[in-house]
VOZADO-722173 format. One record per residue: residue number from 0; chain; x, y, z of N, C-alpha, C in turn. Coordinates in steps of 0.1 Angstrom, whole numbers, plus 5000, padded with zeros to 4 digits. Atoms other than C-alpha are relative to their C-alpha. Example, Ala and Ser with C-alpha at 12.3 -4.5 7.8 and 13.67 -1.06 7.14 Angstrom:
2
+-----+---+------+------+------+------+------+------+------+------+------+
:   k : c :  nc1 :  nc2 :  nc3 : cac1 : cac2 : cac3 :  cc1 :  cc2 :  cc3 :
+-----+---+------+------+------+------+------+------+------+------+------+
:   0 : A : 5009 : 4988 : 5000 : 5123 : 4955 : 5078 : 5009 : 5012 : 5000 :
:   1 : A : 4991 : 4989 : 5000 : 5137 : 4989 : 5071 : 4992 : 5011 : 5008 :
+-----+---+------+------+------+------+------+------+------+------+------+
//
This chain:
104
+-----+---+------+------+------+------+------+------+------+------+------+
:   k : c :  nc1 :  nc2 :  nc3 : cac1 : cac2 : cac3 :  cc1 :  cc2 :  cc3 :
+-----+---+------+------+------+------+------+------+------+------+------+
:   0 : A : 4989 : 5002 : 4991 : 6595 : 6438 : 1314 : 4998 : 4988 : 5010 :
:   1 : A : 4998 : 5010 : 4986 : 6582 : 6416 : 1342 : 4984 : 4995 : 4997 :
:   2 : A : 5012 : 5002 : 5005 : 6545 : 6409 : 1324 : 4985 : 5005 : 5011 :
:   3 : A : 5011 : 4996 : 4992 : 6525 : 6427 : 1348 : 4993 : 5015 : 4992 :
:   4 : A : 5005 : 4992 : 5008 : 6500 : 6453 : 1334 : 4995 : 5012 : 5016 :
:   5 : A : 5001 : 4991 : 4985 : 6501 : 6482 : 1367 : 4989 : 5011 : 4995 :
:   6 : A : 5015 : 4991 : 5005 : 6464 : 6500 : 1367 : 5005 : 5014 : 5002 :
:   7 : A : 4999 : 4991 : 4996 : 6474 : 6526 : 1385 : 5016 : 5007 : 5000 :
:   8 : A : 4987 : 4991 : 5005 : 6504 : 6550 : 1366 : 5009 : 5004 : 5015 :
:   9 : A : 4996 : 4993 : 4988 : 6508 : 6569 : 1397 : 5009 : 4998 : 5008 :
:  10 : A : 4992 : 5016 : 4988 : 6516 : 6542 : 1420 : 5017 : 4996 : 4996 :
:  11 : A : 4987 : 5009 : 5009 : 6542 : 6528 : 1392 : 5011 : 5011 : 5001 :
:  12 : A : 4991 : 4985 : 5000 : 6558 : 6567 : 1390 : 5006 : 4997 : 5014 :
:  13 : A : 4993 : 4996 : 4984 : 6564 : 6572 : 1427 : 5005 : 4986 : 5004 :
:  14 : A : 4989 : 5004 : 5001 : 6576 : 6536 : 1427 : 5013 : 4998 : 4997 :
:  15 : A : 4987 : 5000 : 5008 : 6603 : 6545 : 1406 : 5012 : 5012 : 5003 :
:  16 : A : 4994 : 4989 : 5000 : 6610 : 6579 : 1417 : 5006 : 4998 : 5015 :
:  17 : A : 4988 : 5000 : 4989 : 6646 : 6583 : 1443 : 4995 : 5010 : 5004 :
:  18 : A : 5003 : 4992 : 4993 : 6641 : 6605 : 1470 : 5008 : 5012 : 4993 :
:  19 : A : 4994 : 4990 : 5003 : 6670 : 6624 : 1455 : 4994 : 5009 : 4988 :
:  20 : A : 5008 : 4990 : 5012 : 6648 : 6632 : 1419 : 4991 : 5007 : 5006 :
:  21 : A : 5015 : 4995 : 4992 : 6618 : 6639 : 1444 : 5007 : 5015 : 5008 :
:  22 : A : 4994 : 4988 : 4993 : 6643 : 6667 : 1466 : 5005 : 5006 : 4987 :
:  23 : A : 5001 : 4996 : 5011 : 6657 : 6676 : 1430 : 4993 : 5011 : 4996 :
:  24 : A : 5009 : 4996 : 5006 : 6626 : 6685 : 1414 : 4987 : 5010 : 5007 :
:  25 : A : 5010 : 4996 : 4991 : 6610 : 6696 : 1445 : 4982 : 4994 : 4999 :
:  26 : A : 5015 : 5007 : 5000 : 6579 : 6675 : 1441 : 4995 : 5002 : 5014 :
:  27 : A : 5004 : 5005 : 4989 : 6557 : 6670 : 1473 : 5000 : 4991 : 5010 :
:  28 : A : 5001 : 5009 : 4987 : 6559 : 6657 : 1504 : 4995 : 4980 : 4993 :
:  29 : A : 5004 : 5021 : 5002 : 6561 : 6611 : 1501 : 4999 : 5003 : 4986 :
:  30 : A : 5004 : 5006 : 5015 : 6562 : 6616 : 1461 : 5015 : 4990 : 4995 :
:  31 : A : 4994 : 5010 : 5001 : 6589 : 6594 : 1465 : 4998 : 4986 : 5004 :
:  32 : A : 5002 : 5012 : 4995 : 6595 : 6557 : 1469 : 5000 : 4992 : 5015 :
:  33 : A : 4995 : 5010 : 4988 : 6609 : 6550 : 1506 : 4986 : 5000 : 5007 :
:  34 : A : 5007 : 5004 : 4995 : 6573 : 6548 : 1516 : 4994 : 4986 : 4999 :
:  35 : A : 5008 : 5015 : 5009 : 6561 : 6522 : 1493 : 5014 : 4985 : 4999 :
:  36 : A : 4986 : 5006 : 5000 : 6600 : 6506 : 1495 : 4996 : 4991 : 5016 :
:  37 : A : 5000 : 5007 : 4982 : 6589 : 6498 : 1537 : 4989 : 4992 : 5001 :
:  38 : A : 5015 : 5009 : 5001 : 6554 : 6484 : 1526 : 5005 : 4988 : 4995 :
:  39 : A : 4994 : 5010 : 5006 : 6573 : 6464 : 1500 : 5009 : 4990 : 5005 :
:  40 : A : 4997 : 5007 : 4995 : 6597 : 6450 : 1523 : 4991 : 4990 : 5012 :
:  41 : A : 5003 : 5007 : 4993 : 6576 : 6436 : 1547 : 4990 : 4990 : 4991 :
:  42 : A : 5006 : 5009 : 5012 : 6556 : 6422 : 1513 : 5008 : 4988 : 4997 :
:  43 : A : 4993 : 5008 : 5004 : 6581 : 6406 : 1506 : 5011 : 4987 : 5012 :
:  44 : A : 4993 : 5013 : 4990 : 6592 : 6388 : 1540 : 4987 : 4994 : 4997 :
:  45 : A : 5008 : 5002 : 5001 : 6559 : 6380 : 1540 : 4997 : 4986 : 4989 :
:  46 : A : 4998 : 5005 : 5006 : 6559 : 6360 : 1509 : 5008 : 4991 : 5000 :
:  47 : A : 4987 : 5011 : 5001 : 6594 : 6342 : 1512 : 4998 : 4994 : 5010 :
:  48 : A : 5004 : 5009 : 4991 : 6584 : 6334 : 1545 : 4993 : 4987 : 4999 :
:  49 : A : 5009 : 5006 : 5003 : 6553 : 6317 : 1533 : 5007 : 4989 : 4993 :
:  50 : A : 4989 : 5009 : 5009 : 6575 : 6302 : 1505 : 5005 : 4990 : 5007 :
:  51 : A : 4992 : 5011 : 4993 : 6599 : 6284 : 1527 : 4993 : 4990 : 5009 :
:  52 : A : 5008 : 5007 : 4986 : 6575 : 6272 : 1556 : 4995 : 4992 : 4991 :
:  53 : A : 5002 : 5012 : 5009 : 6558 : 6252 : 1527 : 5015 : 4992 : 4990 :
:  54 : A : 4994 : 5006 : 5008 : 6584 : 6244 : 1505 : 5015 : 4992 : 5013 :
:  55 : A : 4992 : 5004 : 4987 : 6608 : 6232 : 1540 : 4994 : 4994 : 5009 :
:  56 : A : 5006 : 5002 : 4987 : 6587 : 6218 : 1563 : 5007 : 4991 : 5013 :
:  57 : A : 4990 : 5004 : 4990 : 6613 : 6199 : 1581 : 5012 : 5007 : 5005 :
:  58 : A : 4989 : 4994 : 4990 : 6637 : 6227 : 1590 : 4992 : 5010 : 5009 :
:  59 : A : 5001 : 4994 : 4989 : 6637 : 6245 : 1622 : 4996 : 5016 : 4995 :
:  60 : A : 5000 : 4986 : 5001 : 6625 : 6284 : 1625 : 5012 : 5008 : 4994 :
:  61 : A : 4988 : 4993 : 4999 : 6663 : 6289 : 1629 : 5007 : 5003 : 4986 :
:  62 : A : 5001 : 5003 : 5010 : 6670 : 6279 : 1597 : 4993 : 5007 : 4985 :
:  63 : A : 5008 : 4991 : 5004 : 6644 : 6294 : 1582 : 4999 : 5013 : 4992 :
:  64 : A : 4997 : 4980 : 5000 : 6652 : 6329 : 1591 : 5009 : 5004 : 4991 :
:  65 : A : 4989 : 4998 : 5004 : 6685 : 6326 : 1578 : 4996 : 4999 : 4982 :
:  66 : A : 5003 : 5004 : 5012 : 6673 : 6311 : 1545 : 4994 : 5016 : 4993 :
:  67 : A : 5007 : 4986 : 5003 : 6651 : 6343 : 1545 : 5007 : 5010 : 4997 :
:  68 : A : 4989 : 4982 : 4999 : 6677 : 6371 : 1556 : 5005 : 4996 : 4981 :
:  69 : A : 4993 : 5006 : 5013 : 6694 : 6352 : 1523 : 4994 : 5006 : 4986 :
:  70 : A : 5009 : 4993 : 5017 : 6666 : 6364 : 1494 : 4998 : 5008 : 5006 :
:  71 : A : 5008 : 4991 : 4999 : 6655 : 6391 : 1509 : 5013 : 5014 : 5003 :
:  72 : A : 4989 : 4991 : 5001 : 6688 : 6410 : 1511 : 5005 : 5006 : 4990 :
:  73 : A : 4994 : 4985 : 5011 : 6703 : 6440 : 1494 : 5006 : 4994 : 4989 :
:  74 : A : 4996 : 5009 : 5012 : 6727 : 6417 : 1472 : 4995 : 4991 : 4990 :
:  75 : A : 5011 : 5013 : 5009 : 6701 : 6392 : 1459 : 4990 : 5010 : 4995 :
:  76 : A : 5011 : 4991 : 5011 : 6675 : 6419 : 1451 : 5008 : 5011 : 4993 :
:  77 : A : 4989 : 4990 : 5017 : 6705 : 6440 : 1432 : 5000 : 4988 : 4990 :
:  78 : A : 5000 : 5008 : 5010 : 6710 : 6412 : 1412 : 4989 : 5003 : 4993 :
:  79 : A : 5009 : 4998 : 5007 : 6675 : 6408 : 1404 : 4993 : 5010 : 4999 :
:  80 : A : 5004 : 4986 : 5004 : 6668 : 6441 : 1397 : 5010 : 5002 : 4985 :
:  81 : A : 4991 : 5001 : 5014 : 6695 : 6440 : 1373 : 4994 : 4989 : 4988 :
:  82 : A : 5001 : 5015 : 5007 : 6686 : 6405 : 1359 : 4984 : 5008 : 4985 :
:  83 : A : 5003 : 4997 : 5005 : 6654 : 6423 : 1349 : 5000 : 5018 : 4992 :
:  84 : A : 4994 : 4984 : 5005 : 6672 : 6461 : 1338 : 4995 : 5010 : 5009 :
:  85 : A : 5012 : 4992 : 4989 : 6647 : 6481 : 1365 : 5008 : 5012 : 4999 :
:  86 : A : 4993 : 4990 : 5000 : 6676 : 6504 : 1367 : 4999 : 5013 : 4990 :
:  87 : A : 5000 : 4990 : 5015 : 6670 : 6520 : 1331 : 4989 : 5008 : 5008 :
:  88 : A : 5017 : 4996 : 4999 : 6631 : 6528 : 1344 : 5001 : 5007 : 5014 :
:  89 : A : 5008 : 4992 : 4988 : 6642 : 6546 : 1378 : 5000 : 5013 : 4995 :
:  90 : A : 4999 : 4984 : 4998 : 6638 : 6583 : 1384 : 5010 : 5004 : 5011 :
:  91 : A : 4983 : 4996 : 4991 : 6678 : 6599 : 1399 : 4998 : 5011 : 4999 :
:  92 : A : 4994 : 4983 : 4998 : 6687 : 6628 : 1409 : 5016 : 5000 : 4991 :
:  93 : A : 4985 : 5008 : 5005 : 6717 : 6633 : 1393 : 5011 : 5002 : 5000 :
:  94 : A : 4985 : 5006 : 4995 : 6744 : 6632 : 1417 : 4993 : 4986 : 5003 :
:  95 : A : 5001 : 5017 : 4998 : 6726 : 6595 : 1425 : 5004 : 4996 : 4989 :
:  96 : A : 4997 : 5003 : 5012 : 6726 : 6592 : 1388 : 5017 : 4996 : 5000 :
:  97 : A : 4987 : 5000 : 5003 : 6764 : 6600 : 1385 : 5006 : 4993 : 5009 :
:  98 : A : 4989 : 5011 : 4992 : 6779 : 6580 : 1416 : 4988 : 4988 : 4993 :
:  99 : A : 5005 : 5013 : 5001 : 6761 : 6550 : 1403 : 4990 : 4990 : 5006 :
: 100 : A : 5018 : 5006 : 4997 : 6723 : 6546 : 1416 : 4996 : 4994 : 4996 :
: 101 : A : 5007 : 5007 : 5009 : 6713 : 6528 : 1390 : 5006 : 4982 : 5001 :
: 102 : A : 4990 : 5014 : 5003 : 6736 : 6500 : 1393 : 4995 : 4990 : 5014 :
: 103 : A : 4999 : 5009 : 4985 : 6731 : 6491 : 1434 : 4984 : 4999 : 5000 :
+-----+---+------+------+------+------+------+------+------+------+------+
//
């Protein structure tokens, strides 16, 4: 799917699993994603940040940021979540499932 080979199963599960399968199924305490979801976003300013400050070096901070808020927002990572299917591979509860979790 995305050519990465993930050592650790575990990791890859609970990144995939919705809070709602996790209350569902009653699993344990954080065996869902929004822990690893708050790690991942700051991964990911992190990165795009980097990105731009090299690949820009003539625009302002102000600029910048904006550029940033721009990839790193809810509509641009739905896309590409879509672009590569991710949606097939989560774990829903399923009323998420049935209003259309998979899709946003």
């Amino acid at each position: 799917m995305i050519g990465y080979h993930f050592h650790d199963e575990k990791l890859l599960r609970q990144a995939l699993t919705h809070s709602s399968f996790a209350n569902e199924k009653h699993l344990k305490k954080h065996s869902d994603n929004e822990r690893l979801e708050f790690l991942g976003d700051a991964v990911l300013e992190i990165i795009s940040s980097e990105f731009l400050y090299k690949e820009y070096p003539d625009k302002p901070e102000g600029e910048l940021t904006k550029l940033r808020a721009s990839i790193v927002c809810e509509p641009t990572l739905a896309l590409c979540t879509k672009d590569i299917a991710l949606g097939e591979y989560l774990l829903l509860g399923k009323g998420e499932d049935q209003t259309g979790g998979r899709g946003r």
